[in-house]
TIVO-2410 file (N, C-alpha, C; in nm, 3 decimals):
# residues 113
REC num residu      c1      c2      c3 atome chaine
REC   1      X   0.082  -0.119   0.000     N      A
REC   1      X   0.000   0.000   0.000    CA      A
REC   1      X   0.087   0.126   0.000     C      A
REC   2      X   0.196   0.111   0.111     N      A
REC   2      X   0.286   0.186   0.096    CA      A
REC   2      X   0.358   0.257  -0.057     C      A
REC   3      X   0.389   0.150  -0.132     N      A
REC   3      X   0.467   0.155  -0.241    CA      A
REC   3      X   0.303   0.223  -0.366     C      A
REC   4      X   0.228   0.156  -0.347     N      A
REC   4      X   0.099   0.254  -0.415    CA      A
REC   4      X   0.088   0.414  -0.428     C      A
REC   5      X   0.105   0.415  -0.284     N      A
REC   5      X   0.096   0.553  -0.263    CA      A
REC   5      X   0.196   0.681  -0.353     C      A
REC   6      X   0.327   0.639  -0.302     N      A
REC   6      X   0.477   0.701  -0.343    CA      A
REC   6      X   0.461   0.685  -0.539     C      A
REC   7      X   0.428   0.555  -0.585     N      A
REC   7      X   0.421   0.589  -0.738    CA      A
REC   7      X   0.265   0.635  -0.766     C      A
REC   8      X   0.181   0.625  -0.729     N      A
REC   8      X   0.094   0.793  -0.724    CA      A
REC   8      X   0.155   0.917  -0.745     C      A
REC   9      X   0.198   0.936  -0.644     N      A
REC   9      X   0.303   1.100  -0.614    CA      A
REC   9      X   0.376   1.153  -0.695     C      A
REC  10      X   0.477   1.016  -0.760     N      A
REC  10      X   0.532   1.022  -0.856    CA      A
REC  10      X   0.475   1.071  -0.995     C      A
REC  11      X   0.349   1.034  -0.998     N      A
REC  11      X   0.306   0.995  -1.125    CA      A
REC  11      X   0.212   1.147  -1.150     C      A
REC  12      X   0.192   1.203  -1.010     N      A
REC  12      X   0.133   1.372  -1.005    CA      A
REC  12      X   0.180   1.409  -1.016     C      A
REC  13      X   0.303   1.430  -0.966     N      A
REC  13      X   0.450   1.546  -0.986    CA      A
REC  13      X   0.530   1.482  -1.063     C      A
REC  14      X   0.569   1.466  -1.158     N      A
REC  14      X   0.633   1.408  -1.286    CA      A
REC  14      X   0.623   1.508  -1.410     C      A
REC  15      X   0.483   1.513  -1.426     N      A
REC  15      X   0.423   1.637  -1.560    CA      A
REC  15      X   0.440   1.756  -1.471     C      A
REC  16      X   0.465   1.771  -1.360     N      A
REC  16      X   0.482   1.918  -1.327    CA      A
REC  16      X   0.642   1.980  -1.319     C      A
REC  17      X   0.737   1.887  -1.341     N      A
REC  17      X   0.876   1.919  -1.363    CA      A
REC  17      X   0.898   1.908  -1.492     C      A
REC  18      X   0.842   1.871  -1.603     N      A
REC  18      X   0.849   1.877  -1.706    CA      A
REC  18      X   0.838   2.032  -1.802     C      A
REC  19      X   0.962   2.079  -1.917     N      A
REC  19      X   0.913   2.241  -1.928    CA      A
REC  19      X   0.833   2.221  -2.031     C      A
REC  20      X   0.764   2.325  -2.037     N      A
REC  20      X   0.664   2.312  -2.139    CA      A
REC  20      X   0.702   2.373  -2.273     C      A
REC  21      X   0.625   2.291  -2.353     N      A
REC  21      X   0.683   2.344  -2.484    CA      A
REC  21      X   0.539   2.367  -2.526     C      A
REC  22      X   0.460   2.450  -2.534     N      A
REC  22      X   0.310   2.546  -2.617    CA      A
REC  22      X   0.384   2.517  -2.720     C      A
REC  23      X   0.270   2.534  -2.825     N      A
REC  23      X   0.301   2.570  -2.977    CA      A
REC  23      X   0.463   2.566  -3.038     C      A
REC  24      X   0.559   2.508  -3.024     N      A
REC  24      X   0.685   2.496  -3.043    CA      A
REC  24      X   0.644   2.376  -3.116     C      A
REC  25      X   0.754   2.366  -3.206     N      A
REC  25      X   0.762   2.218  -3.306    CA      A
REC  25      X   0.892   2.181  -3.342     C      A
REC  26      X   1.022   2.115  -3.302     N      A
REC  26      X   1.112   2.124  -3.252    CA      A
REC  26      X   1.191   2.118  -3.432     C      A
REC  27      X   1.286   2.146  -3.483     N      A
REC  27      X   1.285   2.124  -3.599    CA      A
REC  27      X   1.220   2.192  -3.699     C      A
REC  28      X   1.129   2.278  -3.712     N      A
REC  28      X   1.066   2.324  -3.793    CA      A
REC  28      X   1.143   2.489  -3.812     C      A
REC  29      X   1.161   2.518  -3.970     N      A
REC  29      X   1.235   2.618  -4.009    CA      A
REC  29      X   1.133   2.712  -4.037     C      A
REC  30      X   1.151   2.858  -4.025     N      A
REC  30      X   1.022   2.919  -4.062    CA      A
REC  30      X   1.079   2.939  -4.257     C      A
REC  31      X   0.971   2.998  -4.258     N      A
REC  31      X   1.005   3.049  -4.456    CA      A
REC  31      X   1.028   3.170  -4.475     C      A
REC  32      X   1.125   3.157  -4.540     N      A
REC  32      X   1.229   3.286  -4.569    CA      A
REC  32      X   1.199   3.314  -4.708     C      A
REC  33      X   1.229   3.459  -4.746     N      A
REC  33      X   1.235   3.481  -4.900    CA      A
REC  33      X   1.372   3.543  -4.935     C      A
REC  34      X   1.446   3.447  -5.036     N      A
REC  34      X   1.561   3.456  -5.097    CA      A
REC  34      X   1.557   3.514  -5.243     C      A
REC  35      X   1.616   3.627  -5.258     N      A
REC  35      X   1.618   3.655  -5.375    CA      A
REC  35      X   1.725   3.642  -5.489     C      A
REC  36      X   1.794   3.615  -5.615     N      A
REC  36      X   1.928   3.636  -5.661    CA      A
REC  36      X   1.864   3.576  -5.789     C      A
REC  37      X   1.967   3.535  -5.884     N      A
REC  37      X   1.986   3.450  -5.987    CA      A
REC  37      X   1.908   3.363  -6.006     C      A
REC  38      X   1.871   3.299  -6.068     N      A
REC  38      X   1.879   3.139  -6.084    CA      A
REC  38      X   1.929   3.081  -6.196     C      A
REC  39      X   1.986   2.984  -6.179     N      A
REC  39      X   2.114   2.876  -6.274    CA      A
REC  39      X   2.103   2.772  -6.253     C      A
REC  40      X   2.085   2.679  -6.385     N      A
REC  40      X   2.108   2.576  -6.341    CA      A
REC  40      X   2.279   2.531  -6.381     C      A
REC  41      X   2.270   2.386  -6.276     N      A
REC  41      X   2.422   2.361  -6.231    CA      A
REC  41      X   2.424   2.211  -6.227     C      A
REC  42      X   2.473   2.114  -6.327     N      A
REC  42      X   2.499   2.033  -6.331    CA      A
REC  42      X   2.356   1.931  -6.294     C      A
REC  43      X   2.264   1.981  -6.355     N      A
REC  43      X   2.115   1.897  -6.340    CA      A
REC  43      X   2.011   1.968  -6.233     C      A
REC  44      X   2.067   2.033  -6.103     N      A
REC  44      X   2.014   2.111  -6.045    CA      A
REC  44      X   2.014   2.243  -6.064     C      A
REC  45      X   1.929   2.320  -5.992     N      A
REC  45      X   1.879   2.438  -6.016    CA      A
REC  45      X   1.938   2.548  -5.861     C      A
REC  46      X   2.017   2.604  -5.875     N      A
REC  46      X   2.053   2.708  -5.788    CA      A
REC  46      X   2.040   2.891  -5.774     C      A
REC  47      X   2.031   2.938  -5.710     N      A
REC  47      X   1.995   3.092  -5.725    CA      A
REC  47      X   2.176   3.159  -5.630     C      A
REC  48      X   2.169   3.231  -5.774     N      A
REC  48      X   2.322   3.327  -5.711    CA      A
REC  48      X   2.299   3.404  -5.702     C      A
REC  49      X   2.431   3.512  -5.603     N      A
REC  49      X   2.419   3.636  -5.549    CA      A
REC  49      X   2.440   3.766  -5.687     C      A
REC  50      X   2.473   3.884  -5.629     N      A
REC  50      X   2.432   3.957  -5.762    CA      A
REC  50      X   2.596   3.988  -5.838     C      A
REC  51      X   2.675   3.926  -5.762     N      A
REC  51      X   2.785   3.911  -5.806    CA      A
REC  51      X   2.808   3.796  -5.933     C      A
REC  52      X   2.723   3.710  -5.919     N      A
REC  52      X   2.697   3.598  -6.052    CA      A
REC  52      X   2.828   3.484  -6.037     C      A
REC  53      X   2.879   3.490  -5.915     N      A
REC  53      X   2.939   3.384  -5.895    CA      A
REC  53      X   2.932   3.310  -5.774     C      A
REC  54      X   2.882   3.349  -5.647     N      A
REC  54      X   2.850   3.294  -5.513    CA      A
REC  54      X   2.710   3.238  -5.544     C      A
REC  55      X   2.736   3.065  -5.512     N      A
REC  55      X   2.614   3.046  -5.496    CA      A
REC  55      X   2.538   3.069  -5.403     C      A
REC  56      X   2.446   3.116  -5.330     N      A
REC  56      X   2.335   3.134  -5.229    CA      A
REC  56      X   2.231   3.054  -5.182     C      A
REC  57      X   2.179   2.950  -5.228     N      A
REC  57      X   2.113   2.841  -5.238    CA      A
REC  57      X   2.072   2.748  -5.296     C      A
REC  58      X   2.117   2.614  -5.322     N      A
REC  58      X   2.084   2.492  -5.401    CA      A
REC  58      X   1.904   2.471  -5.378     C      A
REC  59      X   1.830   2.492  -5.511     N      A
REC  59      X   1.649   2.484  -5.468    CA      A
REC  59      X   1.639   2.309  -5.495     C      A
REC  60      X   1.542   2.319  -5.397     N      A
REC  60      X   1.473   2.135  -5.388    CA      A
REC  60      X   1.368   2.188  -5.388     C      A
REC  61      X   1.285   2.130  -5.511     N      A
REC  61      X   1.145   2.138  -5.519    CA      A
REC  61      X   1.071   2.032  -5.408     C      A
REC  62      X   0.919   2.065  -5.314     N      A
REC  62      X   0.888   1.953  -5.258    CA      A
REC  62      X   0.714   1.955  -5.346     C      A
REC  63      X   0.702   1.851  -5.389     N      A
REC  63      X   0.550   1.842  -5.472    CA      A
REC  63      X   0.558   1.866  -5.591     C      A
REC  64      X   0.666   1.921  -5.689     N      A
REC  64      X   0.658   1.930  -5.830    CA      A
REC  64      X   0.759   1.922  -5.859     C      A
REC  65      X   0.780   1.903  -6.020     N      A
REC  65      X   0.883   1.866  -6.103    CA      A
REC  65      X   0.991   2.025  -6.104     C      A
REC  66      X   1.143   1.951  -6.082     N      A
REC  66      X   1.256   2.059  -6.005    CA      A
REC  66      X   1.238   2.139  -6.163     C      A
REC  67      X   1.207   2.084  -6.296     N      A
REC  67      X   1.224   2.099  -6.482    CA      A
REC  67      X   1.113   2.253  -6.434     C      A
REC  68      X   1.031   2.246  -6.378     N      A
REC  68      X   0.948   2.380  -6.346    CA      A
REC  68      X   1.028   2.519  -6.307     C      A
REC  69      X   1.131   2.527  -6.266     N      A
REC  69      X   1.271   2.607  -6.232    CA      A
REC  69      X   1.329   2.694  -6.369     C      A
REC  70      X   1.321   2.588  -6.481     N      A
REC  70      X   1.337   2.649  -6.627    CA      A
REC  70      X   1.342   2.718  -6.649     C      A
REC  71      X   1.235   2.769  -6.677     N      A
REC  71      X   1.116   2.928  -6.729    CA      A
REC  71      X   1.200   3.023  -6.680     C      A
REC  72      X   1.243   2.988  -6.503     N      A
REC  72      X   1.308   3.147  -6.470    CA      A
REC  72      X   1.449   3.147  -6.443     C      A
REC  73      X   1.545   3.039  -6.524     N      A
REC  73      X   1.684   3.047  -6.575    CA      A
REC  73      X   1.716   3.152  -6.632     C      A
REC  74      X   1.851   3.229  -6.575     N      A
REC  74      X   1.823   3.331  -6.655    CA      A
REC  74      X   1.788   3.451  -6.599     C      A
REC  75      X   1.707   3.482  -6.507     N      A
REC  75      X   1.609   3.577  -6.458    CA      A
REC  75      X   1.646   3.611  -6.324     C      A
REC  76      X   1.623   3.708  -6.216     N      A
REC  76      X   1.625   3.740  -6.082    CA      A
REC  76      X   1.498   3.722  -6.018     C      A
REC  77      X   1.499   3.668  -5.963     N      A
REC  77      X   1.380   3.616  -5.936    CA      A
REC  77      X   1.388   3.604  -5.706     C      A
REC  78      X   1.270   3.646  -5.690     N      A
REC  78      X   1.242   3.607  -5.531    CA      A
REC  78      X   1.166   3.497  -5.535     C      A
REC  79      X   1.243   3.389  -5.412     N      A
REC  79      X   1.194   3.260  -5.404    CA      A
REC  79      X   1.161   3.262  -5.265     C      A
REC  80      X   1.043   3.221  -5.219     N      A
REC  80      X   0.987   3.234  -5.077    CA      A
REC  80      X   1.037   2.991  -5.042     C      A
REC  81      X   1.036   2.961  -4.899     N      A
REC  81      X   1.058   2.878  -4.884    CA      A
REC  81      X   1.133   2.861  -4.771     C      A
REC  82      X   1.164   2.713  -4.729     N      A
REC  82      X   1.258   2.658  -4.610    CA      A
REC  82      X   1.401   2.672  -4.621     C      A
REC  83      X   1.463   2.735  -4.547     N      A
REC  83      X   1.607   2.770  -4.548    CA      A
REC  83      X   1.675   2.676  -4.452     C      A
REC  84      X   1.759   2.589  -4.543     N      A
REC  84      X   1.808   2.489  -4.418    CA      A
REC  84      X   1.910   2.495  -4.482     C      A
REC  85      X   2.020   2.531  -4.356     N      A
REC  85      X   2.124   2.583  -4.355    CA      A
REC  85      X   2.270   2.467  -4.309     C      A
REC  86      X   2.235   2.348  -4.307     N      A
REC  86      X   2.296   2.266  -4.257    CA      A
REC  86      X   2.374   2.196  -4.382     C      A
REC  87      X   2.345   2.208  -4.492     N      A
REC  87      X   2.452   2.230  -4.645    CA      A
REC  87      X   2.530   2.353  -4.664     C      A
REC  88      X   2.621   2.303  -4.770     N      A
REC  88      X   2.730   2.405  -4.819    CA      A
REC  88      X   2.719   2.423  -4.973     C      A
REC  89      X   2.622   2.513  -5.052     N      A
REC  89      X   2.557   2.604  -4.969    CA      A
REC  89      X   2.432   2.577  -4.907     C      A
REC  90      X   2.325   2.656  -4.906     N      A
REC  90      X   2.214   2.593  -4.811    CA      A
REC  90      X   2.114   2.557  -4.914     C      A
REC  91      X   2.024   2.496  -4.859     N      A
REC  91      X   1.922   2.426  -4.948    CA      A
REC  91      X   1.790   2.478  -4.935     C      A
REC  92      X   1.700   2.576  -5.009     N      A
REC  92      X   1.571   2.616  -5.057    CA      A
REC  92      X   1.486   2.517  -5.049     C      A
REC  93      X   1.394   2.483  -4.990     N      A
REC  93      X   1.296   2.389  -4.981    CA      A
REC  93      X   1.163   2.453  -5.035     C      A
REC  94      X   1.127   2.460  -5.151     N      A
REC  94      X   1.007   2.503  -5.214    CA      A
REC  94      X   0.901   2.427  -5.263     C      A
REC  95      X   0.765   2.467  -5.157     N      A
REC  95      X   0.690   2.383  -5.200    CA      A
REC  95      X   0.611   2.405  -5.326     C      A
REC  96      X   0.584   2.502  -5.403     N      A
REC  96      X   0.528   2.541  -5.481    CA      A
REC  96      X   0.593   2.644  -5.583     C      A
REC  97      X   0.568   2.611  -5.747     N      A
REC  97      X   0.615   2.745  -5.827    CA      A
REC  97      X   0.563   2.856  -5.824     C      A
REC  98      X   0.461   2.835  -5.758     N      A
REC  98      X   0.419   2.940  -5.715    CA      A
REC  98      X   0.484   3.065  -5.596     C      A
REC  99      X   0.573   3.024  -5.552     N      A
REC  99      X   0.683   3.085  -5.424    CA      A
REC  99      X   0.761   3.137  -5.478     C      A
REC 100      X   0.756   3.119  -5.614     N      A
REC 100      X   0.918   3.203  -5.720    CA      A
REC 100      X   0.799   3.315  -5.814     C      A
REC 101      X   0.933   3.465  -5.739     N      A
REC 101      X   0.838   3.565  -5.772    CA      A
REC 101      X   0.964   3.672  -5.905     C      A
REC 102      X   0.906   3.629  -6.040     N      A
REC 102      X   0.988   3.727  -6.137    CA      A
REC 102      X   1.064   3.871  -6.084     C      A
REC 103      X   1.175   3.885  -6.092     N      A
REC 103      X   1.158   4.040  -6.029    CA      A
REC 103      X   1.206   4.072  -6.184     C      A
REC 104      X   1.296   4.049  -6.282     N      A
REC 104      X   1.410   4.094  -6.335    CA      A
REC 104      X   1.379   3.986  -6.466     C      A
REC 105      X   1.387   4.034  -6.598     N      A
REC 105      X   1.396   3.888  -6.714    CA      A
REC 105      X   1.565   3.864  -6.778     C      A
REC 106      X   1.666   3.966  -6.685     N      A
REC 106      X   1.756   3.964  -6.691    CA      A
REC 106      X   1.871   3.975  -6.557     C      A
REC 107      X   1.968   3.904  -6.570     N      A
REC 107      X   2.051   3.912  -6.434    CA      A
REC 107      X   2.146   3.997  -6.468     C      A
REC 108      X   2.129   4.079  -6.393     N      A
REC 108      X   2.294   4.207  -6.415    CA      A
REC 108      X   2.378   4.158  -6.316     C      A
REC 109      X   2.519   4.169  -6.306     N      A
REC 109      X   2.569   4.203  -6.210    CA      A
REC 109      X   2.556   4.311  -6.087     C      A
REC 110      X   2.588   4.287  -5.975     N      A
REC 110      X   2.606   4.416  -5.907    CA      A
REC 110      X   2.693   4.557  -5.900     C      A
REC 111      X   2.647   4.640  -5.866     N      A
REC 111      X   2.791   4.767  -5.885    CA      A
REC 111      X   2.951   4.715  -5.843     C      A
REC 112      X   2.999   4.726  -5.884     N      A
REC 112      X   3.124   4.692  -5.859    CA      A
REC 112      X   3.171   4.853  -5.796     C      A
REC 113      X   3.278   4.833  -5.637     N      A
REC 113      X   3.327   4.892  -5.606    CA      A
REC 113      X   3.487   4.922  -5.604     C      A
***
């Protein structure tokens, strides 16, 4: 009866030393909008800086064909999406072509100083 009791106690105060995590989702990246280039590079599709030689992010399409990237080869373009930064360089997680926003039908370089 003894031993009943004590893992009771246990079993009340257990969830109360625990910290709470509300609305947190451990892992989850928010969505960023990246803007630059886009090129493709050896089968994949990447967006560079305005220098036209740093790459800035390797794009992974999630739900459609990466061949949808095409159209805006070529172009400056803002890409909304998951920035995961744990590659070299980082990796664009886009769920939709719809997240790639035309800015430019041409890529200039930047001012050179």
């Amino acid at each position: 009866m003894r031993y009943s009791w004590a893992l009771l106690i246990l079993l009340l105060i257990a969830p109360l030393s625990l910290p709470a995590q509300k609305g947190k989702k451990p892992g989850k990246a928010q969505a960023q909008t990246v803007t630059g280039c886009l090129d493709e590079k050896a089968g994949d599709y990447v967006l560079r800086g305005d220098d036209m030689l740093k790459e800035i992010a390797t794009l992974l399409p999630v739900g459609f064909e990466k061949t949808s990237f095409a159209k805006f080869v070529g172009h400056k373009v803002s890409i909304t999406g998951q920035l995961l930064t744990s590659t070299d360089p980082p990796t664009l997680r886009v769920t939709s072509v719809d997240h790639v926003k035309n800015i430019a039908d041409i890529c200039e370089p930047g001012e050179q100083k």
